[in-house]
Backbone and ligand atoms as CSV (ligand in chain L), in Angstrom:
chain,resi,resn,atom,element,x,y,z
A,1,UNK,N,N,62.206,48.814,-14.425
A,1,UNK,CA,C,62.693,48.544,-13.069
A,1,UNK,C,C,64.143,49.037,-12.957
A,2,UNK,N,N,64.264,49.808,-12.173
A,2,UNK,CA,C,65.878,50.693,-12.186
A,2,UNK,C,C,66.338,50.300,-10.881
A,3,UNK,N,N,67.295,49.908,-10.791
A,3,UNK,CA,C,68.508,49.092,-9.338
A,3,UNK,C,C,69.354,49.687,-9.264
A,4,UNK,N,N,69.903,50.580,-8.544
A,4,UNK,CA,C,70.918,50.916,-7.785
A,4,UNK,C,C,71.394,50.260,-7.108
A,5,UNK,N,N,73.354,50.333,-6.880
A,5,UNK,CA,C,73.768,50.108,-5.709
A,5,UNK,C,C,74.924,50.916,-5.283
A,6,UNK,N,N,74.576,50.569,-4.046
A,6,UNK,CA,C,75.275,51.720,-3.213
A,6,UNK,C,C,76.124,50.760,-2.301
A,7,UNK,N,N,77.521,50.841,-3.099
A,7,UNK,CA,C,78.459,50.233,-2.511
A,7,UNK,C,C,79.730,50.953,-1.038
A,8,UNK,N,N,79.871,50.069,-0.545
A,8,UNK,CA,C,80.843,50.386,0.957
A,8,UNK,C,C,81.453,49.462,1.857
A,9,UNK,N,N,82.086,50.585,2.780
A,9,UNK,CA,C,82.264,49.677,3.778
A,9,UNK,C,C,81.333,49.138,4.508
A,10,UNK,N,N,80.141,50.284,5.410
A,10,UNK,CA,C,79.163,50.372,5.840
A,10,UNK,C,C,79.868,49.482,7.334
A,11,UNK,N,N,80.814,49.675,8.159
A,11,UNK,CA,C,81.757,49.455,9.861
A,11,UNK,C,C,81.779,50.754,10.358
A,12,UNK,N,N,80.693,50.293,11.355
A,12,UNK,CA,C,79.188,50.149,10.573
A,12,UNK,C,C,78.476,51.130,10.184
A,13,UNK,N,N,76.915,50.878,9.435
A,13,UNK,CA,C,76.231,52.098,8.764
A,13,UNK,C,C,75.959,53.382,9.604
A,14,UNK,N,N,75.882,54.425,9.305
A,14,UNK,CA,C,75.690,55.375,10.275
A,14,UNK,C,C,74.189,56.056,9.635
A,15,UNK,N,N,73.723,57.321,10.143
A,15,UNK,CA,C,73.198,57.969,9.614
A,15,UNK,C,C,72.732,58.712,8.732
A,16,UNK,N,N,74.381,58.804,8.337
A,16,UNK,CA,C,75.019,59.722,7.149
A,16,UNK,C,C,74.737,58.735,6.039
A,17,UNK,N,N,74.680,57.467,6.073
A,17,UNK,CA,C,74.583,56.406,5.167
A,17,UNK,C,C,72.764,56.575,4.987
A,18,UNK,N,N,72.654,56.073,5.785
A,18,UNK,CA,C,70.807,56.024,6.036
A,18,UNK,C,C,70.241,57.371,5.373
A,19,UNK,N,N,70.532,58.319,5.558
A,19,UNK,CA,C,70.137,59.419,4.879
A,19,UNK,C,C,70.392,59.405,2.965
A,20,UNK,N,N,71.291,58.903,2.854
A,20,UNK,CA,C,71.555,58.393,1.285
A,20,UNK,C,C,70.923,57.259,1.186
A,21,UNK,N,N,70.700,56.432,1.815
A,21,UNK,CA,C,69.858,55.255,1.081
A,21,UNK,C,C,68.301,55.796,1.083
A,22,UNK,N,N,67.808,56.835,2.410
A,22,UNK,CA,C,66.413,57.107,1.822
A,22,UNK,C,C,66.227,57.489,0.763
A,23,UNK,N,N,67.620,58.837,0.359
A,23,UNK,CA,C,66.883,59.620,-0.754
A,23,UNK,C,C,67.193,58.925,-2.097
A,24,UNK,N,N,67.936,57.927,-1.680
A,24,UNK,CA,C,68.017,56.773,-3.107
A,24,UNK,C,C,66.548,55.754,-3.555
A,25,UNK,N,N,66.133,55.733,-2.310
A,25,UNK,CA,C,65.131,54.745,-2.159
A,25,UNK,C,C,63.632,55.357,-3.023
A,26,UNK,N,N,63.666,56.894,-2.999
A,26,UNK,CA,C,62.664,57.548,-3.401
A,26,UNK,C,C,62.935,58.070,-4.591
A,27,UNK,N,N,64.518,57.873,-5.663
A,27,UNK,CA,C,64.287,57.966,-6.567
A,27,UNK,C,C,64.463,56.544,-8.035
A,28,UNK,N,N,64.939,55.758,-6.773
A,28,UNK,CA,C,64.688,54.014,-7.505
A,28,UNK,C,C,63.943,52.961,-7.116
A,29,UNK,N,N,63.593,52.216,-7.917
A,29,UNK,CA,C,63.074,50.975,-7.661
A,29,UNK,C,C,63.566,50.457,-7.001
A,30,UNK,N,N,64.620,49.892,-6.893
A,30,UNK,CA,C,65.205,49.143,-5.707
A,30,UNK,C,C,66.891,49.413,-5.361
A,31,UNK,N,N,66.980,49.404,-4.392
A,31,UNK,CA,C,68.254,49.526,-4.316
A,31,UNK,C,C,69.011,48.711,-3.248
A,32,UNK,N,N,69.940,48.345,-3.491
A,32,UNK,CA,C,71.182,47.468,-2.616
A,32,UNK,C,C,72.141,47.997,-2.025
A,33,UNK,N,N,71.886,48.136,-0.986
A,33,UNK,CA,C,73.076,48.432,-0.698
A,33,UNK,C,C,74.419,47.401,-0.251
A,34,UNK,N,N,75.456,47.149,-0.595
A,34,UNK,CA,C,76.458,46.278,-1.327
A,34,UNK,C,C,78.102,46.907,-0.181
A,35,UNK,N,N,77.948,45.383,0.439
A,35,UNK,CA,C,78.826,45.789,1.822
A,35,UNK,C,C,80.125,44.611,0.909
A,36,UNK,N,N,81.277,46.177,0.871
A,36,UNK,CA,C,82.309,44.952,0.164
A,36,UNK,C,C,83.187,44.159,1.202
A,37,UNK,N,N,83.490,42.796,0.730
A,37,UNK,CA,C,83.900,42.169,1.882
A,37,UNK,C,C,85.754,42.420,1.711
A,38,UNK,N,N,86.145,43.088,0.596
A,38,UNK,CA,C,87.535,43.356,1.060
A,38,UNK,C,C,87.751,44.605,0.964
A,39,UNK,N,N,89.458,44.834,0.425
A,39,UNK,CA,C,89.183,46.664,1.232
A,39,UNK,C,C,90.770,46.144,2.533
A,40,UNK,N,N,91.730,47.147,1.794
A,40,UNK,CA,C,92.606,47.496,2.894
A,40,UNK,C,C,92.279,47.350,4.338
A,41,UNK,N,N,91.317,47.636,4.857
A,41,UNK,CA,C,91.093,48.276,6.428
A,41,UNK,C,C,90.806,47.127,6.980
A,42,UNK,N,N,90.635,47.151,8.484
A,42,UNK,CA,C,90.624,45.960,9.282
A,42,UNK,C,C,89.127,46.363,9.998
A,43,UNK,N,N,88.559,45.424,9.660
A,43,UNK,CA,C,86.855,46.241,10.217
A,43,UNK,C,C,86.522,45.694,11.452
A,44,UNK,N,N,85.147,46.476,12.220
A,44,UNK,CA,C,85.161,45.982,13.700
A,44,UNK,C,C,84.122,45.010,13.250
A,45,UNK,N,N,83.291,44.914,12.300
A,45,UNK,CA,C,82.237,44.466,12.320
A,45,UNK,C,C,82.541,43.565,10.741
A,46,UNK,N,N,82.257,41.797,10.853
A,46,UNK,CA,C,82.173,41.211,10.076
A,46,UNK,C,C,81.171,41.624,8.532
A,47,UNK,N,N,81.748,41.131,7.453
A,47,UNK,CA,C,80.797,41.643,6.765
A,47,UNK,C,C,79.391,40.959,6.986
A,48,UNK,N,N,78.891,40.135,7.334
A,48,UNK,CA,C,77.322,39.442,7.532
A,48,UNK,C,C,77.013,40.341,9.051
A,49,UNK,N,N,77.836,40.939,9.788
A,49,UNK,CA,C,76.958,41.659,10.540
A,49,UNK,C,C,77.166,43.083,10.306
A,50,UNK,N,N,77.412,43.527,9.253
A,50,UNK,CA,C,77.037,44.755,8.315
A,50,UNK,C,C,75.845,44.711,7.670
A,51,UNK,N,N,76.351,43.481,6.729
A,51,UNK,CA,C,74.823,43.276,6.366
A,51,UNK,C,C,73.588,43.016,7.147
A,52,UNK,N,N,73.982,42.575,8.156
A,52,UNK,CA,C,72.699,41.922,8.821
A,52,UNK,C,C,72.281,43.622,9.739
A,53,UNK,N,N,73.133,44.465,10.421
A,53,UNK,CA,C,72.467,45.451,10.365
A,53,UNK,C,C,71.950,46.797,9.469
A,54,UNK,N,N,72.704,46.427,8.570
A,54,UNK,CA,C,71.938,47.633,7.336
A,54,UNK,C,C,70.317,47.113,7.207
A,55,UNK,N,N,70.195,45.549,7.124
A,55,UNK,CA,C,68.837,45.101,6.587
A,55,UNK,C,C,67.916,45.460,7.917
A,56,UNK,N,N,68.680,45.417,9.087
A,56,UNK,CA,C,67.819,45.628,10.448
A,56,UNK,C,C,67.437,47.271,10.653
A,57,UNK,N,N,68.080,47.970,10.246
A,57,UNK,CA,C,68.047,49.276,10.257
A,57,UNK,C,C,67.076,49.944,8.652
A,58,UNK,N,N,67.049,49.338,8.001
A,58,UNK,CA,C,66.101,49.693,7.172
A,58,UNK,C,C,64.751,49.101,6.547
A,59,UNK,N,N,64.090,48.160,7.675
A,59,UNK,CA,C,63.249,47.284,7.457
A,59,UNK,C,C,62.123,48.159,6.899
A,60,UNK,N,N,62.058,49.384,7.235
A,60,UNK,CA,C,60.647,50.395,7.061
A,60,UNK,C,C,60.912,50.713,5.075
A,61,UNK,N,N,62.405,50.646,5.028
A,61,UNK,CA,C,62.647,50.550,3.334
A,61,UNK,C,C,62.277,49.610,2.730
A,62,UNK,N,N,60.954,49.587,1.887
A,62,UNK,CA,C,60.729,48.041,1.073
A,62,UNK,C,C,61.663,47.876,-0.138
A,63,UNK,N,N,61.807,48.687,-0.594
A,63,UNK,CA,C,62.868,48.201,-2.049
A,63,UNK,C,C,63.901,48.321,-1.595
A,64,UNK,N,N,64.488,48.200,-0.613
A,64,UNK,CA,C,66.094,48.298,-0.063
A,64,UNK,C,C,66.630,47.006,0.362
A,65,UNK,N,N,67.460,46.654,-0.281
A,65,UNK,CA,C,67.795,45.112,0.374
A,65,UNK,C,C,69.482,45.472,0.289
A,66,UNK,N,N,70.227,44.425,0.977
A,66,UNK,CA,C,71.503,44.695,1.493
A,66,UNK,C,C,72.154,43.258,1.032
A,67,UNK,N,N,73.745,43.241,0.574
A,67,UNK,CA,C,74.043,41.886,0.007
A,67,UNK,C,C,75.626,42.169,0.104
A,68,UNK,N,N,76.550,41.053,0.146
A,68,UNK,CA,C,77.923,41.144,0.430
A,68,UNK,C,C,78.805,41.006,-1.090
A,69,UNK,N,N,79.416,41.948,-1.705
A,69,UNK,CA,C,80.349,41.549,-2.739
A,69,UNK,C,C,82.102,41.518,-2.317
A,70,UNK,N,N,82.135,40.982,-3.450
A,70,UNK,CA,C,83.860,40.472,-3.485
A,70,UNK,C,C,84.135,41.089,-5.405
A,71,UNK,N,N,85.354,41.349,-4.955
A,71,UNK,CA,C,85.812,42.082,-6.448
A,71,UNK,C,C,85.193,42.772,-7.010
A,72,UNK,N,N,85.361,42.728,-8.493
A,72,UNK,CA,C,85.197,44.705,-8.782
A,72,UNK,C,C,84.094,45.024,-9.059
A,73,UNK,N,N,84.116,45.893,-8.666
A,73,UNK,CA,C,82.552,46.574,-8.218
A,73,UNK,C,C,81.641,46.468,-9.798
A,74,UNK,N,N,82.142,46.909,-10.703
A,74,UNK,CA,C,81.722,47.000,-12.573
A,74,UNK,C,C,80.902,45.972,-12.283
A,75,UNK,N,N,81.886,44.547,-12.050
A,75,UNK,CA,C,81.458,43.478,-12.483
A,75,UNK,C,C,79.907,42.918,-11.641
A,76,UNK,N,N,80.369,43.430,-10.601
A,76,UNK,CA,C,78.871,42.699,-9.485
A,76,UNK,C,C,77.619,43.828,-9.809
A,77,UNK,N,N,77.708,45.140,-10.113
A,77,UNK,CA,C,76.807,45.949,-10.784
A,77,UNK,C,C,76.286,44.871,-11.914
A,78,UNK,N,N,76.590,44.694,-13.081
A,78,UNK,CA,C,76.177,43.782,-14.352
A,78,UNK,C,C,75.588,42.611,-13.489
A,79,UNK,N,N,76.662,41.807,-12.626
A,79,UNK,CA,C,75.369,40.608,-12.089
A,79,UNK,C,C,74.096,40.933,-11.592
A,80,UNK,N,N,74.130,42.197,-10.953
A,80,UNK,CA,C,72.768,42.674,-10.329
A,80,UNK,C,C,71.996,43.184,-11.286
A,81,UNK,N,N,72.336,43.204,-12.644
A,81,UNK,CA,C,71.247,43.998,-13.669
A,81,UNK,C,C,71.384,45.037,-12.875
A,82,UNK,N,N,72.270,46.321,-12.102
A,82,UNK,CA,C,72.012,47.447,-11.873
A,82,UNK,C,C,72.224,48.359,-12.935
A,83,UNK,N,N,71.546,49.889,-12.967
A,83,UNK,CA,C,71.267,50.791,-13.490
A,83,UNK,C,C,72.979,51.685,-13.050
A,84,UNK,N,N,73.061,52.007,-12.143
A,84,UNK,CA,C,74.108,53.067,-11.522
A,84,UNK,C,C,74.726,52.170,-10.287
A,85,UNK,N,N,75.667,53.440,-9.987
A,85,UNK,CA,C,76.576,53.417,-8.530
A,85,UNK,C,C,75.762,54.383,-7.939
A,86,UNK,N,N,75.291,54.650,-6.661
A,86,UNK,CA,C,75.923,55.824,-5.765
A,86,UNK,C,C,76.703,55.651,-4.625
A,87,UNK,N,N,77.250,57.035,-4.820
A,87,UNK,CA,C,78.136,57.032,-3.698
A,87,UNK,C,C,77.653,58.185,-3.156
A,88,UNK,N,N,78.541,58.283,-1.833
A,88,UNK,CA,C,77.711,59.927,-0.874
A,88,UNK,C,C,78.924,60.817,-0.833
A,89,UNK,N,N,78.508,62.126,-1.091
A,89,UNK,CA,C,79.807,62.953,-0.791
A,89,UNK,C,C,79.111,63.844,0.015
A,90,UNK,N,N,80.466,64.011,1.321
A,90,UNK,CA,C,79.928,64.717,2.245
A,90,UNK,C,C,80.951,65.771,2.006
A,91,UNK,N,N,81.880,66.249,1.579
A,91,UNK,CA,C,82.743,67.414,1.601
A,91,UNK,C,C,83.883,67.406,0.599
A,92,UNK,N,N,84.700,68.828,0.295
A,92,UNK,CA,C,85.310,68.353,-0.478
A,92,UNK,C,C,86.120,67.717,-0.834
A,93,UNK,N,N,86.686,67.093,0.856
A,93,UNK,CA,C,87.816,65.823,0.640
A,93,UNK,C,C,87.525,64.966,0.186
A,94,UNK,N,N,86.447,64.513,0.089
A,94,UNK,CA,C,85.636,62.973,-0.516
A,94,UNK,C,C,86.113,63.158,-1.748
A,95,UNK,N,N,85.929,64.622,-2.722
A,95,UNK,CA,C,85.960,64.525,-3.555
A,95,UNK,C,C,86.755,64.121,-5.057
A,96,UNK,N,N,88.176,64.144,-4.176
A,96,UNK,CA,C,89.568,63.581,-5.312
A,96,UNK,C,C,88.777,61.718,-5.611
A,97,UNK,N,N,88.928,61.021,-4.268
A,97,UNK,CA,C,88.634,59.947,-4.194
A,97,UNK,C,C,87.598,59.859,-4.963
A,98,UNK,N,N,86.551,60.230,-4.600
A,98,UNK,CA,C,85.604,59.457,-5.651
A,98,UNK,C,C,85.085,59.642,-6.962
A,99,UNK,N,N,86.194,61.245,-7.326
A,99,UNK,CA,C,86.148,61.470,-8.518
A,99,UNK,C,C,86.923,60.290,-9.206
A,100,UNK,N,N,88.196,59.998,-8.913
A,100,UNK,CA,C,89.142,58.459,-9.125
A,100,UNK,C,C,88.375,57.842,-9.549
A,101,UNK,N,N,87.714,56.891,-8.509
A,101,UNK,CA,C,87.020,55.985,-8.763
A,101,UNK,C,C,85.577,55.607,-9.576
A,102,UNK,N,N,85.138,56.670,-10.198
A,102,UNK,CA,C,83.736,56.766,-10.733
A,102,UNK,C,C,84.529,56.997,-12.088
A,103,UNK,N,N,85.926,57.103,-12.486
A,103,UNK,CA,C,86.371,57.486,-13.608
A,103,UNK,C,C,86.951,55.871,-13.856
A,104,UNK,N,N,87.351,55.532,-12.903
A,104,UNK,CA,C,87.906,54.346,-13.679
A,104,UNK,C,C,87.278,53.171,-13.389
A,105,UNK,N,N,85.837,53.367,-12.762
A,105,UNK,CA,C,85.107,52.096,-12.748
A,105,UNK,C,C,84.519,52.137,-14.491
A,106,UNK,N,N,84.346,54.166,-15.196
A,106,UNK,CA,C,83.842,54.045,-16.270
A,106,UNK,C,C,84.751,53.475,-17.008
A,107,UNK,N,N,86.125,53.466,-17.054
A,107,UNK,CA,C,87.501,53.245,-17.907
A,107,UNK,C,C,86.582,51.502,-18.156
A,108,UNK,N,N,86.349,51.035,-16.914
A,108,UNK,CA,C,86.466,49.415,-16.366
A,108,UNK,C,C,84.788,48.903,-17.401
A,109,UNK,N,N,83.947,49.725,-17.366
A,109,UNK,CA,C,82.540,49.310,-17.416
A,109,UNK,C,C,82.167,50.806,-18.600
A,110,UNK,N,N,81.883,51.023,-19.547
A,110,UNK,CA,C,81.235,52.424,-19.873
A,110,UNK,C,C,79.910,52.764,-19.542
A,111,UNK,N,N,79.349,51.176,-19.019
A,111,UNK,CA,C,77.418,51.276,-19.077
A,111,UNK,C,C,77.393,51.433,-17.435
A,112,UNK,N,N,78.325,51.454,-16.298
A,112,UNK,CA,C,78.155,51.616,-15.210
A,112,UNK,C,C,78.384,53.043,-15.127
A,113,UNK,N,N,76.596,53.386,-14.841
A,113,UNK,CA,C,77.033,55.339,-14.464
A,113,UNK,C,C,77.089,55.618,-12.777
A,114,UNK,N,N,77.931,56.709,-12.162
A,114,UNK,CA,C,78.347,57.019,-10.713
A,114,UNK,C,C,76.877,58.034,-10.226
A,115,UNK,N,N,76.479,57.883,-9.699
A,115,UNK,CA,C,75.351,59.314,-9.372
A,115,UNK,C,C,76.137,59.406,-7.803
A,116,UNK,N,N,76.107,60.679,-7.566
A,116,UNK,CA,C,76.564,61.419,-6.298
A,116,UNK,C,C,75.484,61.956,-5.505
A,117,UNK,N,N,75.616,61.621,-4.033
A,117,UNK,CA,C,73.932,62.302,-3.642
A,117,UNK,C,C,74.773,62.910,-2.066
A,118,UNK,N,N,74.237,64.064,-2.217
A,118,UNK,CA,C,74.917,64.920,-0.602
A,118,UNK,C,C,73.812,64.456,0.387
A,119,UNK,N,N,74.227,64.201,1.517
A,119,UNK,CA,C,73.434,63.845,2.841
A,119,UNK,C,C,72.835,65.208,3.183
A,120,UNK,N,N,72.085,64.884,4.596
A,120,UNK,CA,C,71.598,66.295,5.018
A,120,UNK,C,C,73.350,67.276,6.065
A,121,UNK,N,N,73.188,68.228,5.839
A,121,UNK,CA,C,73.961,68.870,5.890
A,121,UNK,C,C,75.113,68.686,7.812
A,122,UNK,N,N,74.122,68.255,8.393
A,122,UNK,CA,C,74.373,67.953,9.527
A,122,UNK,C,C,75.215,66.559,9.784
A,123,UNK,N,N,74.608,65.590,8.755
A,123,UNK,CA,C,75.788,64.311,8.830
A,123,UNK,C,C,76.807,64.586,7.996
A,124,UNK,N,N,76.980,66.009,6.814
A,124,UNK,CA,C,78.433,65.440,6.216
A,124,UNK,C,C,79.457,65.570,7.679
A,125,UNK,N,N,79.378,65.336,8.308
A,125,UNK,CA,C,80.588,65.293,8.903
A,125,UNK,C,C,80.832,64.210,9.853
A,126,UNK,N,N,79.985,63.277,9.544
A,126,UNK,CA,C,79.918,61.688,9.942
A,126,UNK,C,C,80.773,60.754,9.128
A,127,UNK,N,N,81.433,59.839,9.992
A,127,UNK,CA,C,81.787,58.699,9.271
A,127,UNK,C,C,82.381,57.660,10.203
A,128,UNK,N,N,81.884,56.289,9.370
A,128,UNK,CA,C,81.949,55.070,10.632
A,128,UNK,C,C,82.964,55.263,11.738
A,129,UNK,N,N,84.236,55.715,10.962
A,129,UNK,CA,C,85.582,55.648,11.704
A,129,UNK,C,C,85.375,56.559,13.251
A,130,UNK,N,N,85.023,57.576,12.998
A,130,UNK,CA,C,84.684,58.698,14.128
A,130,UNK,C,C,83.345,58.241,15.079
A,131,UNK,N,N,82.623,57.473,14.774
A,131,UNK,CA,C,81.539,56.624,15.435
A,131,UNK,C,C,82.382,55.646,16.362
A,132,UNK,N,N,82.782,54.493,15.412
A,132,UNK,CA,C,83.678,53.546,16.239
A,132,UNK,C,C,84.868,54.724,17.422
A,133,UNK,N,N,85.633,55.856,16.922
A,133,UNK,CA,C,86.275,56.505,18.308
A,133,UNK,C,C,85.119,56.455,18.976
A,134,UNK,N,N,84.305,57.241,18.441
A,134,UNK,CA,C,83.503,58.146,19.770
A,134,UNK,C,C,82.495,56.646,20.392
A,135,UNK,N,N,82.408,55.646,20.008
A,135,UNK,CA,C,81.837,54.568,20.866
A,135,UNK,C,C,82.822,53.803,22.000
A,136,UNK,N,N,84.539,53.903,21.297
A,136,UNK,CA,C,85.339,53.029,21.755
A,136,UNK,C,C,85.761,53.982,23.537
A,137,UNK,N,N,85.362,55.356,23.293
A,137,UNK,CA,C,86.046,56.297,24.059
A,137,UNK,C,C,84.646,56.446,25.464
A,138,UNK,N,N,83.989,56.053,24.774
A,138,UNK,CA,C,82.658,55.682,25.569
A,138,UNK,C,C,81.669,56.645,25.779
A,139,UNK,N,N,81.271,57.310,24.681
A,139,UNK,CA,C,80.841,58.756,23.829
A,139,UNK,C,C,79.238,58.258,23.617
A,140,UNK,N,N,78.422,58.842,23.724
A,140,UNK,CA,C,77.334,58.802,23.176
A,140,UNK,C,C,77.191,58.882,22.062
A,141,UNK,N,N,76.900,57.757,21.075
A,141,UNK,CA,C,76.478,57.884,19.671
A,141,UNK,C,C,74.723,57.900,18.944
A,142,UNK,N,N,73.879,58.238,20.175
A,142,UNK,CA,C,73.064,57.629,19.672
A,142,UNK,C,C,72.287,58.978,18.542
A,143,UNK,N,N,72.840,60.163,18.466
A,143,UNK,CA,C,72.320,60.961,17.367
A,143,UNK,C,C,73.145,60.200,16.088
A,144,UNK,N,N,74.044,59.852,15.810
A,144,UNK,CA,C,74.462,59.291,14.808
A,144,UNK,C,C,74.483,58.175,14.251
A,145,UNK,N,N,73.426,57.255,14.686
A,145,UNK,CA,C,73.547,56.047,14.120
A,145,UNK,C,C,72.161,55.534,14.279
A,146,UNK,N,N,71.432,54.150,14.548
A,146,UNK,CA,C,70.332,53.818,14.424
A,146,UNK,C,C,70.562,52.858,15.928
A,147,UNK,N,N,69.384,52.421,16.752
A,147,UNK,CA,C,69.358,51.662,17.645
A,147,UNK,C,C,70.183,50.856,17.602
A,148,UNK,N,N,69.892,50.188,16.825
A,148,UNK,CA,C,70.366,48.300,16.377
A,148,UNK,C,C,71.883,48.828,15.817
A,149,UNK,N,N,72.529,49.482,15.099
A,149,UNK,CA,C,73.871,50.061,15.391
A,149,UNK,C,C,74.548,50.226,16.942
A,150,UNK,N,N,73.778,51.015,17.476
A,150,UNK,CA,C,74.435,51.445,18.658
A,150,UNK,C,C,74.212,50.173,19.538
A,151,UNK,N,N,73.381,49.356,19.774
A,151,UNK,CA,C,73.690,47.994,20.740
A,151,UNK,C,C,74.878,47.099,20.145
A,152,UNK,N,N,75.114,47.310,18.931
A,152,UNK,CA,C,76.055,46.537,18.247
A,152,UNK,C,C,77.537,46.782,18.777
A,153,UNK,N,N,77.238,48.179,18.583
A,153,UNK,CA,C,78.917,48.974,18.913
A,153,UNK,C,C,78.871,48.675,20.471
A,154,UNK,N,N,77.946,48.676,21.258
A,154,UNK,CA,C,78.195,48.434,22.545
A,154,UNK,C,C,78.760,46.911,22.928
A,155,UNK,N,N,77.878,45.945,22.362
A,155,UNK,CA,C,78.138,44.748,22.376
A,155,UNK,C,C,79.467,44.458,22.252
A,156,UNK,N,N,80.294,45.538,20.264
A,156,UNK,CA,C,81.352,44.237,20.392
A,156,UNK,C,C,82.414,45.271,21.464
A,157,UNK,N,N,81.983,46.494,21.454
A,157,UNK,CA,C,83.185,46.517,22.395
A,157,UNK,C,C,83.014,46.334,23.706
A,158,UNK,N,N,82.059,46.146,24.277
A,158,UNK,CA,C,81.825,45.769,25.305
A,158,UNK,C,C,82.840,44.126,25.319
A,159,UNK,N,N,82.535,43.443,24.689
A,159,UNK,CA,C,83.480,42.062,24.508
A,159,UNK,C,C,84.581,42.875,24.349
A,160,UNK,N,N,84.922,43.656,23.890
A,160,UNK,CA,C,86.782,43.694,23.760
A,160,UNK,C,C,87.193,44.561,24.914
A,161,UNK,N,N,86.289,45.063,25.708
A,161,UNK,CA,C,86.935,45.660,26.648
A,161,UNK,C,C,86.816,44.413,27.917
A,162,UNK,N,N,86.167,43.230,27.462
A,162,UNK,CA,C,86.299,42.213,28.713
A,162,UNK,C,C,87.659,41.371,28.321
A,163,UNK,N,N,88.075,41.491,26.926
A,163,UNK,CA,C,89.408,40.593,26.867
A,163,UNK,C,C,90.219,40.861,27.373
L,1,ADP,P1,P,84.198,53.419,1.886
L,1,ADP,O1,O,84.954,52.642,2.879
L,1,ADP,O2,O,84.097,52.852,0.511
L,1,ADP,O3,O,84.494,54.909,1.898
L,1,ADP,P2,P,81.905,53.893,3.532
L,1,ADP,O4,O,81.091,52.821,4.104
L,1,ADP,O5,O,82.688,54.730,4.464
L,1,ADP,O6,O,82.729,53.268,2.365
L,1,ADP,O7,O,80.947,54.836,2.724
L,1,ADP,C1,C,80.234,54.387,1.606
L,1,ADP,C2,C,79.793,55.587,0.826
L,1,ADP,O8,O,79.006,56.405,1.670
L,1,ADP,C3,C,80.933,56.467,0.338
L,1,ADP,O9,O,80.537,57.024,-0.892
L,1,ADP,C4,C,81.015,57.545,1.373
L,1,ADP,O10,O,81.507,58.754,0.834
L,1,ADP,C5,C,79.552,57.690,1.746
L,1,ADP,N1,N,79.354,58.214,3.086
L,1,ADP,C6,C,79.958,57.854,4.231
L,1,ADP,N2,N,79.513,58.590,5.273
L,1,ADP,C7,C,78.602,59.443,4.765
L,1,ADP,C8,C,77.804,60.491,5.323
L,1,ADP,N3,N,77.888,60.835,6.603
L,1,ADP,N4,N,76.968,61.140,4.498
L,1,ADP,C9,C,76.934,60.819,3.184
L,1,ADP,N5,N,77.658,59.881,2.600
L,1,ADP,C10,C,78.482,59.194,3.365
């Protein structure tokens, strides 16, 4: 039984995400995807309604389940009995960063291995941040994200544009 997880922000999941969890999904047993609840940034979306739409957006995934961590990533891999990390690289800016971090989660863990998986070529150039503009600006998102995403983004800003 081999477990992946595929750790993030996931504010909120996009396409570009969804496209890495399928092709994760078809080469593991199960996989998690693992919404961290800290993290510099100030998110629009709580972590339980990250989680709660990653799990809504991938109900058609049976081995895919979605769960909230705190601290270092090494360590919540080993609680999960996981196999690997993935992460998604969409270009080569991703790439300093998560070369960093796949080096010193090994420094941190030697039995936690990084696997890298490229999206389809059309979402590397997705990411939550540019979703949240292009929703806040009042942009059509619905090629980039999933239903239950896009009522979300409407919802909360719909509330923040009534405050
Ligand atoms: P973080 O805040 O840790 O960068 P994100 O939620 O933005 O987390 O992304 C989680 C992972 O998914 C990262 O490895 C990121 O590179 C990857 N990712 C984000 N957007 C895409 C995309 N459009 N296609 C493929 N991978 C992506």
């Amino acid at each position: 039984m081999k477990t992946v997880i595929y750790p993030g922000s996931f504010d909120p999941l996009t396409n570009g995400h969804l496209d890495v969890i399928q092709r994760a999904a078809r080469l593991f047993d199960k996989v998690v995807v693992a919404v961290a609840r800290n993290g510099g940034k100030q998110p629009l979306f709580s972590p339980v309604e990250r989680k709660t739409l990653i799990e809504h957006s991938t109900t058609e995934l049976t081995n895919v389940s979605s769960d909230i961590f705190e601290g270092l990533l090494v360590e919540y891999v080993e609680q999960q009995s996981g196999h690997a990390v993935i992460r998604g690289l969409r270009a080569l800016s991703d790439f300093e960063y998560e070369f960093q971090m796949a080096l010193m989660n090994r420094k941190l863990n030697e039995k936690v291995e990084t696997l890298f998986m490229m999206p389809r070529a059309s979402y590397s150039f997705l990411s939550s941040q540019l979703v949240k503009e292009i929703a806040t600006l009042g942009g059509d998102v619905s090629a980039f994200v999933t239903p239950e995403v896009r009522e979300a983004l409407a919802g909360k800003l719909g509330q923040a544009g009534a405050n």
